[in-house]
DSSP file (Angstrom, degrees, kcal/mol; ACC not computed):
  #  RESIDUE AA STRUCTURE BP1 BP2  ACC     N-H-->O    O-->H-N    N-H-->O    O-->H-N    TCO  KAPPA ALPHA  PHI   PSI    X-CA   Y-CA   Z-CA
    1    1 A X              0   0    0      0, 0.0     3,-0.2     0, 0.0     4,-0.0   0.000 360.0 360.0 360.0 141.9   -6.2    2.0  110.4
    2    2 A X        +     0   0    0      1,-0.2     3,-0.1     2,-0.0     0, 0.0   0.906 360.0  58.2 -81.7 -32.7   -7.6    1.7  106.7
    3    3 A X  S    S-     0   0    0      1,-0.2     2,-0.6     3,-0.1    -1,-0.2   0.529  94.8-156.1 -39.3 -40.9   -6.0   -2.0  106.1
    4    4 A X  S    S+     0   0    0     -3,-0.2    -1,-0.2     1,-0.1    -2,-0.0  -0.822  75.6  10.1  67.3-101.1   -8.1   -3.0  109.2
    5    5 A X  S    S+     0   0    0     -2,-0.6     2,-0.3    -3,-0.1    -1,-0.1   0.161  96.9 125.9-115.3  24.0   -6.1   -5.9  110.5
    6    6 A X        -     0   0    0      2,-0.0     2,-0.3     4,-0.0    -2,-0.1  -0.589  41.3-161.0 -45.1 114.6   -2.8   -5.7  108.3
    7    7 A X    >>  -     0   0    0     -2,-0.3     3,-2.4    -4,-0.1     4,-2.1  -0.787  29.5 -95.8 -91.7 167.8   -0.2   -5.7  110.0
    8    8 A X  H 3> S+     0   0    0     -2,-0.3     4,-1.1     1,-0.3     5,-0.1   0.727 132.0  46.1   5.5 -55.0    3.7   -4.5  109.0
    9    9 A X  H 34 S+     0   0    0      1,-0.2    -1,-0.3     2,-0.2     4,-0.1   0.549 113.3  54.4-105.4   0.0    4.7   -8.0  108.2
   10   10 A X  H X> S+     0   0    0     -3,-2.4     4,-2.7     2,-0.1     3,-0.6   0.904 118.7  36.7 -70.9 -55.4    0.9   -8.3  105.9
   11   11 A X  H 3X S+     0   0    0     -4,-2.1     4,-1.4     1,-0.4    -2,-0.2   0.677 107.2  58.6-111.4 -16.3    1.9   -5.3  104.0
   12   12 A X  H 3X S+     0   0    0     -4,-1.1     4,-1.6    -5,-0.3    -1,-0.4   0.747 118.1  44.6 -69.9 -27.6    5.7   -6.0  103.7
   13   13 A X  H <> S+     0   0    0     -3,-0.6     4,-6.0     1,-0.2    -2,-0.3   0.924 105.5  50.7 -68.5 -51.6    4.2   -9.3  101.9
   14   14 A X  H  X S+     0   0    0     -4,-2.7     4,-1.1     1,-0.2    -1,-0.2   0.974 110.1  49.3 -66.7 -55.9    2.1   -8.2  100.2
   15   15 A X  H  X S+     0   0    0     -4,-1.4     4,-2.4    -5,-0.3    -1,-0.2   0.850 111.6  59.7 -68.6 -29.8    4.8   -5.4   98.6
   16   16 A X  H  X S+     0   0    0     -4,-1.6     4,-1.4     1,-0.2    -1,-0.2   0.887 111.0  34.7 -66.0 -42.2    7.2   -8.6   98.2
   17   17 A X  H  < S+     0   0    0     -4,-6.0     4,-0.2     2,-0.2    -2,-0.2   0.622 114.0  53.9 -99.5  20.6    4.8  -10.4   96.0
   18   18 A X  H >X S+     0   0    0     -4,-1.1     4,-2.0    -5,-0.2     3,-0.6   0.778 112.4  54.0 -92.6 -60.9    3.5   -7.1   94.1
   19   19 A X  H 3< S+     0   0    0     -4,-2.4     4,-0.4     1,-0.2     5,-0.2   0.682 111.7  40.9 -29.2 -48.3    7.4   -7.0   93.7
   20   20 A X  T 3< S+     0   0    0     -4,-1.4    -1,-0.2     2,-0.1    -2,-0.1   0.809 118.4  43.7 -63.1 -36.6    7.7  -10.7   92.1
   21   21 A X  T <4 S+     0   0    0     -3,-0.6    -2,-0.2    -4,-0.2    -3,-0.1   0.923 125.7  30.5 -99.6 -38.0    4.9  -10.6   90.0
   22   22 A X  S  < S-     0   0    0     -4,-2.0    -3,-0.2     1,-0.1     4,-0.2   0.864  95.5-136.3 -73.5 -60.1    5.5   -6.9   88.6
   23   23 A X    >>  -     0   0    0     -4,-0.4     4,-1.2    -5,-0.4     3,-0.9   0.152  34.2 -80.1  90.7 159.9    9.3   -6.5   88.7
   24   24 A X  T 34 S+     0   0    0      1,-0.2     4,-0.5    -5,-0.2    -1,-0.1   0.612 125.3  60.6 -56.0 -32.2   10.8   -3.5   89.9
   25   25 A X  T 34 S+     0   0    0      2,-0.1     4,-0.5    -3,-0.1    -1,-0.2   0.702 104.4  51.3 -90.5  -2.7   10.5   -1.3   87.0
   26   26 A X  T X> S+     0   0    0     -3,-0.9     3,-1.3    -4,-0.2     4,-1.0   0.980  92.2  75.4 -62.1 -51.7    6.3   -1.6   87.0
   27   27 A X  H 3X S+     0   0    0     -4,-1.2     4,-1.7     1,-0.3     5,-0.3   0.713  91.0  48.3 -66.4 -32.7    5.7   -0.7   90.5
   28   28 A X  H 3> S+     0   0    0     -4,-0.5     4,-2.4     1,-0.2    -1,-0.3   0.988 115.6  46.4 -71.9 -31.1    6.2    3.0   90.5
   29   29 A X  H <> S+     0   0    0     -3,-1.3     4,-1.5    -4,-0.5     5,-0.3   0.917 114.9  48.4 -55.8 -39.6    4.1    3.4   87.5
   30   30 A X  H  X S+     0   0    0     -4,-1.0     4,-0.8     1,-0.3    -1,-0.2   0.819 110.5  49.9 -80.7  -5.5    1.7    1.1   89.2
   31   31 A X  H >X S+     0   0    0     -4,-1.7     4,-4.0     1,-0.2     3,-0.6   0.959 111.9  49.3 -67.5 -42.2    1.9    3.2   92.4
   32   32 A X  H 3X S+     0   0    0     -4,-2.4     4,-1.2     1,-0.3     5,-0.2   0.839 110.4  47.3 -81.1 -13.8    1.3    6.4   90.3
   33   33 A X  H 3X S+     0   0    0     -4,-1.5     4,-0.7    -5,-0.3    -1,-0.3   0.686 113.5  51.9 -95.2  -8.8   -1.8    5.0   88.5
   34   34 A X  H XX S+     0   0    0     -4,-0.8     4,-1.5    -3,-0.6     3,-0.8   0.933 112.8  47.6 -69.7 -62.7   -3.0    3.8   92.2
   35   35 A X  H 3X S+     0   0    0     -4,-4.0     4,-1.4     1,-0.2    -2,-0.2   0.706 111.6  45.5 -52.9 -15.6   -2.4    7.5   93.4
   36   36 A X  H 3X S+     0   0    0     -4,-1.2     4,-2.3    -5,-0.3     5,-0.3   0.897 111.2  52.6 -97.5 -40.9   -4.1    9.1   90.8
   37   37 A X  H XX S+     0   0    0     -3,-0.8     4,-2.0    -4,-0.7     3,-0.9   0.977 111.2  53.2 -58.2 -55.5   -7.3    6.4   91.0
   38   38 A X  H 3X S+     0   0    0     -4,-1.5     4,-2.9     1,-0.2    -1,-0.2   0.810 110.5  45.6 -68.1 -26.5   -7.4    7.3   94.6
   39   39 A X  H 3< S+     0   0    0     -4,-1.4    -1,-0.2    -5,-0.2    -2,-0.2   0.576 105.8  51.0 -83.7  -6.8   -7.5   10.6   93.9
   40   40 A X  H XX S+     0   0    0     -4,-2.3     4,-2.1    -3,-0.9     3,-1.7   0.897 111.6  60.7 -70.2 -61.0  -10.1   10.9   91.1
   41   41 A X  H 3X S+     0   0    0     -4,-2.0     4,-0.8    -5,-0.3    -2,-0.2   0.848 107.1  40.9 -56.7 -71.4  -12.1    8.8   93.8
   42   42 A X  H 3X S+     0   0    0     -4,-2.9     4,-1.2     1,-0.3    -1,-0.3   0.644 116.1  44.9 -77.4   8.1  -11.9   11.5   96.4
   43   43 A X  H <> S+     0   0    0     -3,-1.7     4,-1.3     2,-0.2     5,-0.5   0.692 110.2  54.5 -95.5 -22.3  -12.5   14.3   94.4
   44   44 A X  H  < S+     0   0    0     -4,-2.1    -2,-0.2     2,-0.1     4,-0.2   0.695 115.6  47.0 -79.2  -2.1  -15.5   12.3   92.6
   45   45 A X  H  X S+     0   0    0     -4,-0.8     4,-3.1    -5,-0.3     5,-0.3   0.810 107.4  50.7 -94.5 -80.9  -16.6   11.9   96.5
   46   46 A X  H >X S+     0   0    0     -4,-1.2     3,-1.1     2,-0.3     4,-0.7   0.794 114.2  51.4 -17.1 -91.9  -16.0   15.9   97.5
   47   47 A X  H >X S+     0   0    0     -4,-1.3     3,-0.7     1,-0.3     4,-0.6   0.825 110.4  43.8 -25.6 -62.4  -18.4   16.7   94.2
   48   48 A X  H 34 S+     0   0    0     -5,-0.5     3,-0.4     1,-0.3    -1,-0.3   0.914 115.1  48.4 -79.6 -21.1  -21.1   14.5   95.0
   49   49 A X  H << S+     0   0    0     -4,-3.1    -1,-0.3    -3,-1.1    -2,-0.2   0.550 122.9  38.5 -68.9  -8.9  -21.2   15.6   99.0
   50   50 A X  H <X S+     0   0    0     -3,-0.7     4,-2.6    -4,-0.7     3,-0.3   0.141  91.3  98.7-120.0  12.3  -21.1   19.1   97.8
   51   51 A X  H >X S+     0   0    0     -4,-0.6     4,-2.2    -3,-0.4     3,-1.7   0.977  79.6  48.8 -71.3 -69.4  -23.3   18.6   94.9
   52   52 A X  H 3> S+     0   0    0      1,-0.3     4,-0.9    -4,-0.3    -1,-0.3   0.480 112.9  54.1 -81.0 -10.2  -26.7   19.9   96.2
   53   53 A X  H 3> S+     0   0    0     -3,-0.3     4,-1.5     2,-0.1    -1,-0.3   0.652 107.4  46.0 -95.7 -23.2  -24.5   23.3   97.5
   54   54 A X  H <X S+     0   0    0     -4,-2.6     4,-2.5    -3,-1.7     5,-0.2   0.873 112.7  59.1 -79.7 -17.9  -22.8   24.3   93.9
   55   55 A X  H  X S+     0   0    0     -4,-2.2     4,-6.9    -5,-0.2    -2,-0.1   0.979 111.9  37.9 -42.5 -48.3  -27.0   23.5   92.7
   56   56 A X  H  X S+     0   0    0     -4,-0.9     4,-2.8     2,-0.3     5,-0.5   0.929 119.7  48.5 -70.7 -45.5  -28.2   26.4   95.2
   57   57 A X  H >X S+     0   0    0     -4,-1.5     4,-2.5     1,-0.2     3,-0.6   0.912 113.5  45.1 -53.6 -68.4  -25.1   28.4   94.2
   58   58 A X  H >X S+     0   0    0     -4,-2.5     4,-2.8     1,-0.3     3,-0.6   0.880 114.9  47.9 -48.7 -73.4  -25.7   27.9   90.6
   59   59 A X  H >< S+     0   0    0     -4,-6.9     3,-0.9     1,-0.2    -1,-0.3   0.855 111.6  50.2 -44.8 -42.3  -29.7   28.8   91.1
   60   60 A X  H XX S+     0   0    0     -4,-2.8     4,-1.7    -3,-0.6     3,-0.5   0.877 109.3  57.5 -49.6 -39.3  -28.9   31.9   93.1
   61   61 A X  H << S+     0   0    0     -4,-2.5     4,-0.2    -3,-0.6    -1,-0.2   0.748 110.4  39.0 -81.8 -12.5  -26.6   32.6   90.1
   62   62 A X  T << S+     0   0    0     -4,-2.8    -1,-0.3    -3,-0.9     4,-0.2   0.277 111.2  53.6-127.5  30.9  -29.2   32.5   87.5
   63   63 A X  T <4 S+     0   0    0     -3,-0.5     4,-0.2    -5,-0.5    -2,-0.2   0.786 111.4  44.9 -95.5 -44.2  -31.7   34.0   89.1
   64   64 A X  S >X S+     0   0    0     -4,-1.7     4,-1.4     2,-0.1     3,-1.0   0.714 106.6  71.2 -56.1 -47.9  -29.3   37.2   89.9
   65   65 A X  H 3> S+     0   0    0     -5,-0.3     4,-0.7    -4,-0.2     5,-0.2   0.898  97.5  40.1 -58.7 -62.2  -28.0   36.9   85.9
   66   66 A X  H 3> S+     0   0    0      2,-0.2     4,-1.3    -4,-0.2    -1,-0.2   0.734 118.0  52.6 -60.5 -25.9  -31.2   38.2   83.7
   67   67 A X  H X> S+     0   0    0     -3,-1.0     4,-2.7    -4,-0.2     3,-0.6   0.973 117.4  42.9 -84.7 -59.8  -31.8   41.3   86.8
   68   68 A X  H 3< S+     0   0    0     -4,-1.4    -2,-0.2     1,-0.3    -1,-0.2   0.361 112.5  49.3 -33.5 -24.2  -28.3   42.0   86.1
   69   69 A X  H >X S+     0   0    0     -4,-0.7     4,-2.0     3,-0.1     3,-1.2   0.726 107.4  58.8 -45.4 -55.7  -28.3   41.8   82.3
   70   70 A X  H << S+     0   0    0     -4,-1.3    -2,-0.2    -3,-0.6     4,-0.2   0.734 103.4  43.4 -67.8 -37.7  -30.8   43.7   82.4
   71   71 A X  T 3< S+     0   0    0     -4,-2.7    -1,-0.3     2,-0.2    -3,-0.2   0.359 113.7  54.2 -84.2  -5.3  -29.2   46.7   84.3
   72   72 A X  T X> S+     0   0    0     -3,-1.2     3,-2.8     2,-0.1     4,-1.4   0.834 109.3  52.4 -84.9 -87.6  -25.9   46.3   81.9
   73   73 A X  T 3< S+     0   0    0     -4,-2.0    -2,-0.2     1,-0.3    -3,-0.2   0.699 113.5  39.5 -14.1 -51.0  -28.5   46.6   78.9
   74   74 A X  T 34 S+     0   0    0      1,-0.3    -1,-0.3    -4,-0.2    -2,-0.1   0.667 113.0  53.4-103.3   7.6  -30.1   49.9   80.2
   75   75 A X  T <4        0   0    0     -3,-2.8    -1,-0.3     1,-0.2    -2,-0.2   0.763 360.0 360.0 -88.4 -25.2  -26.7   51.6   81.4
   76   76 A X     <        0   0    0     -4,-1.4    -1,-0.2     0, 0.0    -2,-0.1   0.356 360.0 360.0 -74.0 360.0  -25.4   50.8   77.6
């Protein structure tokens, strides 16, 4: 569970005084600006665990680029 030891009646509280302090027409906005933070997050997460595989793509791809120039160039 991500909450750890939240329960139901934690999180039904918790949405009651998020509810008090906000009023009813903030909370979807603040929901959307939650989802969207959590989802910059994991994608800024994704990037940096996959960072050292687009480097090696990327060197392979300019290493490959100049032989390939090169063979455009003498077909032209």
């Amino acid at each position: 569970m991500p909450f750890g030891n939240i329960g139901i009646g934690g999180l039904v509280l918790i949405l009651i005084i998020a509810l008090i302090i906000f009023g009813p027409s903030k909370l979807p906005e603040l929901g959307r600006a939650f989802g969207r933070t959590l989802s910059e997050f994991k994608n800024g997460t994704k990037e940096l665990l996959g960072d050292s595989d687009s480097k090696e793509r990327l060197d392979d791809h300019t290493k490959k680029e100049p032989v390939q120039n090169a063979a455009e160039q003498k077909q032209a």
